[in-house]
N, C-alpha and C positions, 0 to 999 in steps of 0.2 A: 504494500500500500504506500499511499504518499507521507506515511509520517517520518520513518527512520533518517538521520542524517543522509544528505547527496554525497556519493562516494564514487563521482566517475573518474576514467584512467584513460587511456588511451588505444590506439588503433595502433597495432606495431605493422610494419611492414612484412610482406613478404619475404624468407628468407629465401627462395629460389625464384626466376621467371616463371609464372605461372601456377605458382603455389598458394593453396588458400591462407590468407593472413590471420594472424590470432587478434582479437581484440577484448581488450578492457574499459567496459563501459559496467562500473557497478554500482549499486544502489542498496541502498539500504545497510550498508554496513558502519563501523566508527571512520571518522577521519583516517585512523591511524594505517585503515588498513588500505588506503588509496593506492600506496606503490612509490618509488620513485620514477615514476613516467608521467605523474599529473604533471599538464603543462605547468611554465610559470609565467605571469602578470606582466612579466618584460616580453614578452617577448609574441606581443598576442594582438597589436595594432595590424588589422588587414590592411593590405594595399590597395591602393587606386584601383580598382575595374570598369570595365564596359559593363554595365547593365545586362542582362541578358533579355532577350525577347521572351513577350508577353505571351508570343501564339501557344497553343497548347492542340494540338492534331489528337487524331484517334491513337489510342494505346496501344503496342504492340504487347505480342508474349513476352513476357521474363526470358532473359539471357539463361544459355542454359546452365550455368553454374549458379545462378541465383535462384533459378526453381528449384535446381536440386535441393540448395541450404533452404526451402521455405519447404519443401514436402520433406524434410529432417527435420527442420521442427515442429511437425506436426505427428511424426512418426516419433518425435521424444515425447508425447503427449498434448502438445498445443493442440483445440479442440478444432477450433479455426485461425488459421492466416491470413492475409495481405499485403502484399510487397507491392511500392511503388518508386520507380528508378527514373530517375530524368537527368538529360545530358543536354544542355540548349535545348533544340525543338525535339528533340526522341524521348519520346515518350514509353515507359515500358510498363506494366502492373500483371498482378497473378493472386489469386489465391487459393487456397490448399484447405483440405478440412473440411468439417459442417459449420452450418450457421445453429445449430439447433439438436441436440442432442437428442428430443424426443421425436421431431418428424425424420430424421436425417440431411435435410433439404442442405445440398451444399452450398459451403465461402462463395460467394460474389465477390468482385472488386472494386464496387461502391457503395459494400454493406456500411451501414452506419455502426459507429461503438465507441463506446466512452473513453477519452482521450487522456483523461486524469491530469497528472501535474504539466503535462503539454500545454495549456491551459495556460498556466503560467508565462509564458512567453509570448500568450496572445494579449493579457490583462497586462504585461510590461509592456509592450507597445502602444498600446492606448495610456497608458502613463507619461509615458516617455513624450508621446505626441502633443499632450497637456503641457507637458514643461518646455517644449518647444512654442507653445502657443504663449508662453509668458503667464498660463494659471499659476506656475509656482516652480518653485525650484528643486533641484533632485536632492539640493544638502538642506534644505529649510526643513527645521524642526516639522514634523509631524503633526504635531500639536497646534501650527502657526496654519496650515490649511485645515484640518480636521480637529479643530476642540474636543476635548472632552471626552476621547477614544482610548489615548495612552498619555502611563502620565508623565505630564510636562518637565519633569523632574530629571526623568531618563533621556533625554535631550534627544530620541531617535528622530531618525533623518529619511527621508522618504526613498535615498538611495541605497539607506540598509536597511529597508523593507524589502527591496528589490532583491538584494544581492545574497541576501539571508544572513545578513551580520548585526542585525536589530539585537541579538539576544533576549527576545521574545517567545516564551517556550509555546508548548504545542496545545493545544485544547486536549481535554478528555477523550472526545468524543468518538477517536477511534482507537481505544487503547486495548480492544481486543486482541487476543495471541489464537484463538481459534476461531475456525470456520462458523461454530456457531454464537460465538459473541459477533465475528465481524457482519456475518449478516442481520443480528441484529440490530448494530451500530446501526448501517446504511439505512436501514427503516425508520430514525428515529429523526423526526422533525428541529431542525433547530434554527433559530434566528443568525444574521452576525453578531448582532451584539450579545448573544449570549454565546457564541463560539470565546469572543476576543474574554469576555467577562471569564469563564473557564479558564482560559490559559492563565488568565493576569491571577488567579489563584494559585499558581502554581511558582514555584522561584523561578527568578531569570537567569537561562543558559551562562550570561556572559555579557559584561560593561558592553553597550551599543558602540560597534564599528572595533571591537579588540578581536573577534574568530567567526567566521561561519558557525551557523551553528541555524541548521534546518528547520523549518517550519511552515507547518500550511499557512496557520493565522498571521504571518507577516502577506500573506496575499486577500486576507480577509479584510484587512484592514485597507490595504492598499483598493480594494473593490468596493469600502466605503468610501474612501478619498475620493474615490474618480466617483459617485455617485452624489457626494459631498459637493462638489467641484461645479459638473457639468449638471444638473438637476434632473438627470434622465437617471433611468435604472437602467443596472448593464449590460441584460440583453438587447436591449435599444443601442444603449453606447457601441457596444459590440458589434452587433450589425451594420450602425451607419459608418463606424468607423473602421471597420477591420474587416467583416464578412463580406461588405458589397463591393468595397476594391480591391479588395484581395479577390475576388469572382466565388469565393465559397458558399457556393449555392447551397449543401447538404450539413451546414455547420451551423448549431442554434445549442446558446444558453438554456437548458430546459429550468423552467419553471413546474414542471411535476415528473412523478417520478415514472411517467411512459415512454417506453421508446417506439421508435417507429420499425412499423411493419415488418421491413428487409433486413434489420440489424441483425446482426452478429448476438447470439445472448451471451451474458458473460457465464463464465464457468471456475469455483472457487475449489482447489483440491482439500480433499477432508485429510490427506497424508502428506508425506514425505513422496511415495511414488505417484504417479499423476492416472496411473492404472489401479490407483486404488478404491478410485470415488473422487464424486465431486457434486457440489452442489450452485443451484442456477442461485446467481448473485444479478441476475439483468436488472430487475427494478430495483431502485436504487434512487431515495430521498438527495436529490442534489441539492440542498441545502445543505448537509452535511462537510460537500468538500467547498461548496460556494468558489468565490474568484478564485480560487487555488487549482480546482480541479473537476470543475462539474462540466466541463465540456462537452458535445455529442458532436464527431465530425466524422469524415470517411479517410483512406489513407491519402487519395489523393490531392481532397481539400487541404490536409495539412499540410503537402507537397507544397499547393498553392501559396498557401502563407508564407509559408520562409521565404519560396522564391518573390513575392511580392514584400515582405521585410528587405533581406538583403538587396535587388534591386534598387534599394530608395524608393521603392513607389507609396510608402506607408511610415514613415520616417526619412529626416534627412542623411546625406551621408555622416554627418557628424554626430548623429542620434546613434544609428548603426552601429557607428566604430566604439561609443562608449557603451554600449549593451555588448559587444563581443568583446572589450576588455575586462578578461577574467582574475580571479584572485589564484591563489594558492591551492583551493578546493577544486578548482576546473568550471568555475561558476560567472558569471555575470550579472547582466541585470536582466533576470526573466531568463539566461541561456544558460547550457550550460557546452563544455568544449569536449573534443578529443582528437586524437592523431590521424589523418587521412590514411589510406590505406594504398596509395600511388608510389610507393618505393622512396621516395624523401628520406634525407638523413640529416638533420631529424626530422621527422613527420611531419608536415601541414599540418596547420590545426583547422578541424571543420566543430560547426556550431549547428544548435539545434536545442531540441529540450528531451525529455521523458516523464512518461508519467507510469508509476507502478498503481493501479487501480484495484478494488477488489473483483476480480475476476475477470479485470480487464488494462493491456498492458499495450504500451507506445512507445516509440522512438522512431526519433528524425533527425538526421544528420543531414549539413549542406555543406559548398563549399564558401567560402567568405562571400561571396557575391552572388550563391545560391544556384549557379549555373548547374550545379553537379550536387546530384540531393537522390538519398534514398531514406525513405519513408515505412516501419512496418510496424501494423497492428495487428494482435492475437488477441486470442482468448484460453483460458485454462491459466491459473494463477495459483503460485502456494500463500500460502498464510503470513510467511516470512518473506520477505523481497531476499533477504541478505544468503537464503537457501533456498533458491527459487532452481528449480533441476533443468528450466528450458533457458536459463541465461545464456549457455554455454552455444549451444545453437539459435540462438538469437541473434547472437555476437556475430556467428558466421554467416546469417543471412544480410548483416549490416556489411562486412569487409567485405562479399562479393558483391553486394549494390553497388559499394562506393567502387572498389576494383572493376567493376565492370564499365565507369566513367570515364577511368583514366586517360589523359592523352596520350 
């Protein structure tokens, strides 16, 4: 799920021509166990690019070493898959699995399914966009745009709500360790102000702006500010501002806990083996994860996004570059990073987000100007992010998207 510390790493290169690449992309684990391959802060400023073009053609099949890693993980137990791979105008998508455990009815590649802390990276854009409009600053006190939320004492800064360095802990609300607390959780209605009121019961991580230190309710808060701010609620905000230029026709805030028709259901393991059981987690109170992670989009709307972020068509380029300047965690504002998988020594770093969801998981990597982006969502989840058995082949269906880019 989205509560555990962000613990990503990197994409290592191929050690032969033509060999599949290992990557480390983790979550849910301590800082400690990150590796030394997180990038570092110096050295994470993108260069100037060309824009890439907007056209987007009909999809072809997945490349054939990216079907194979996406029908591997689905054979390691993923219920359903989704792979989306773009190279300039090449478009490529696939997916593997059912949508639906009870009729059989297979993966489509415009099934819709909960994007969880992905999410994230869509509510930092619309921030970022605010601060570029002169509603407010990214280092102004928190408190100086949104009264009476956090207190004023803790000095926190609107750019370490972003970056997760608030030292803001986490709400209660998802602090189940099994399958049948966490589907309870997801059922249970809650306000934001009573998510942030929850966490502030709680002691704080760490002095604001001294470490990372993860949390959903630094985006609860940040999705009061922009409600605060701009007088709309934020699936309005989100739509006028991020869905309709961004082209994400299949991407909506839900307001209740239905999904539509052709989604994907989510699927949560009751064990350790993913052949053991599992229980349908689809509906799913999104007030629970609110701006942090309530997201409903498809793999290739998310595709969309980044390339419409990184292009500048949704931010300036100077917006951009300071959301892809990362910390010491591998993190930014709303992104998080890791190592391209194009033989570099040392690695590109490409950007993107993830979301660990309950029964429902995401990741998107790009390359700095978005031209070269691979996109996948599944279904079938453990309990634990940080012992999750389909990471491993997760991993490998991200190093052959992005490998399959390469120049």
């Amino acid at each position: 799920m989205d509560l555990p510390a962000w613990n990503p790493g990197r994409i290592l290169r191929p050690a032969t021509a033509g060999a599949a690449a290992a990557v480390l992309l983790l979550a849910g684990c301590s800082p400690a166990t990150a590796g030394d391959g997180t990038p570092s802060a110096t050295s994470t400023t993108p260069p100037a690019t060309t824009p890439p073009t907007t056209t987007t053609p009909a999809a072809a099949p997945l490349p054939a070493d990216v079907r194979a890693a996406l029908d591997a993980l689905v054979a390691a137990g993923a219920v359903g898959a989704v792979a989306d791979v773009r190279d300039g105008d090449r478009v490529s998508s696939g997916a593997a699995g059912i949508a639906d455990r009870t009729s059989g009815a297979p993966a489509t590649v415009d099934a819709p399914v909960r994007i969880a802390s992905t999410t994230k990276a869509v509510v930092a854009t619309v921030v970022v966009q605010l601060a570029e409009e002169g509603r407010f600053g990214l280092d102004d006190p928190v408190d100086a745009v949104l009264p009476g939320v956090l207190p004023p004492e803790r000095g926190v800064t609107v750019r370490q709500l972003l970056d997760h360095t608030s030292g803001l802990p986490s709400s209660s609300a998802l602090d189940g360790s099994t399958a049948q607390e966490l589907t309870a959780a997801v059922a249970h209605r809650w306000s934001d102000e009573e998510l942030v009121a929850d966490a502030l019961r709680r002691p704080w991580t760490a002095a604001p702006g001294t470490r990372f230190s993860y949390s959903n309710e630094n985006y609860v808060v940040l999705g009061m500010l922009v409600r605060h701010v701009t007088g709309q609620d934020l699936p309005e905000v989100l739509r006028d501002r991020v869905f309709g230029p961004a082209g994400m026709t299949a991407t909506e805030f839900p307001t209740t806990t239905a999904m539509p028709g052709d989604a994907l259901r989510g699927y949560l393991f009751t064990g350790p083996d993913p052949a053991g059981g599992a229980v349908d987690t689809t509906v799913q109170e999104p007030s629970v994860w609110s701006a942090g992670a309530a997201l409903v989009s498809t793999a290739g709307d998310v595709s969309r996004f980044f390339r419409a972020l990184f292009s500048h068509r949704l931010v300036s380029p100077a917006g951009v570059a300071a959301m892809q300047e990362i910390g010491v965690e591998g993190y930014g504002l709303g992104l998080l990073a890791g190592g391209d998988a194009c033989g570099a020594v040392p690695p590109e770093l490409v950007f993107g987000q993830r979301g660990n969801g309950i029964g429902y998981r995401s990741i998107s990597l790009s390359s700095p100007d978005g031209r070269r982006q691979t996109t996948l969502v599944w279904t079938g989840t453990a309990t634990d992010p940080a012992a999750d058995p389909l990471e491993r082949p997760m991993n490998a269906v991200l190093v052959a998207g992005l490998a399959s880019t390469c120049p």
